[in-house]
N, C-alpha and C positions, 0 to 999 in steps of 0.2 A: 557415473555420478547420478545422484537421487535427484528427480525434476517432481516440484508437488506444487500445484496449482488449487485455486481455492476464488472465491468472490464472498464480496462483501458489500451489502448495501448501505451506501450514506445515507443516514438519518439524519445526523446532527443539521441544524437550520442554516448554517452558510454554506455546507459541502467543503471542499478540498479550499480553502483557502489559506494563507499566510501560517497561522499558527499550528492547524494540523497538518499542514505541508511539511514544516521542520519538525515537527513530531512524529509522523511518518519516517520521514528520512534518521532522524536519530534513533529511531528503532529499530529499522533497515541494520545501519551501520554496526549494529551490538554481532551481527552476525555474518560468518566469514564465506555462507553461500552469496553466488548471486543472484539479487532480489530483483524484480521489473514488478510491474503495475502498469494497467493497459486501462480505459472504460469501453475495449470490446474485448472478448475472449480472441480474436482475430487479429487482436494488434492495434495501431503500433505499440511497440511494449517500452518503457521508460525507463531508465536508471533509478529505481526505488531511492539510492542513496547517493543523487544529486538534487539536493534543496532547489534548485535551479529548475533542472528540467522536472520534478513533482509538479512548481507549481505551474509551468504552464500545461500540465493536463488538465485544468481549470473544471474538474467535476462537479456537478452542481449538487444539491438535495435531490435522491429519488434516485441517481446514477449510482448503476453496479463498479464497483471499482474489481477487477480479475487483477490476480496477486500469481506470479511465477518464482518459485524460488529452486536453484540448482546447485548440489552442493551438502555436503556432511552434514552440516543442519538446517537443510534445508525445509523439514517438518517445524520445527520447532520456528522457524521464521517467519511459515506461513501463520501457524497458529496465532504466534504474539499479532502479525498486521490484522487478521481477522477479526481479532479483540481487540484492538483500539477501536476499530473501528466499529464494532456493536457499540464499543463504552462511549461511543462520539469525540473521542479525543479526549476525554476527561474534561469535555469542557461545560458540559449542560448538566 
C-alpha cells in the first residue's frame, strides 16, 4: 500500500479547534485510506477520522500539523487535508 505524508502549517487564528476539528475529520472520512495527523512528524499519530480524538490534539496557531495517509487514495487525501488547511478551514 501507498504511505504519503505531508505538513501543513495552522494559520487560521484559533488553530485546531471545535469547527475545523469536524471539518478535518469529515474530510478525512470522504477517503477509504487510512488518515492520522500528528503535531510532530515523530508521533503520536491520531485517527484523522475520529472527531473525538482530532480535537484533543488541541493545536494551536503557528503549530505544524504532519498528515499520514496509507492506502489507494492515499495522495489524493493528503492533498484535500493540506488545502483545508492553507484555506484555514473556510473559515477567515
Amino acid at each position: 500500500m501507498q504511505e504519503v505524508t505531508a505538513s501543513a502549517l495552522l494559520t487560521n487564528k484559533v488553530g485546531l479547534h471545535a469547527r475545523p476539528s469536524v471539518k478535518l475529520t469529515q474530510l478525512a472520512k470522504r477517503f477509504v485510506s487510512r488518515v492520522e495527523v500528528a503535531t510532530s512528524a515523530a508521533g503520536p499519530w491520531t485517527d484523522a477520522k475520529s472527531p473525538v480524538k482530532i480535537m484533543r490534539v488541541k493545536a494551536s496557531q503557528g503549530e505544524v500539523l504532519h498528515f499520514k495517509a496509507c492506502g489507494e487514495d492515499a495522495s489524493a487525501a493528503i492533498t484535500a487535508l493540506v488545502d483545508i488547511v492553507a484555506r484555514k478551514f473556510d473559515e477567515e
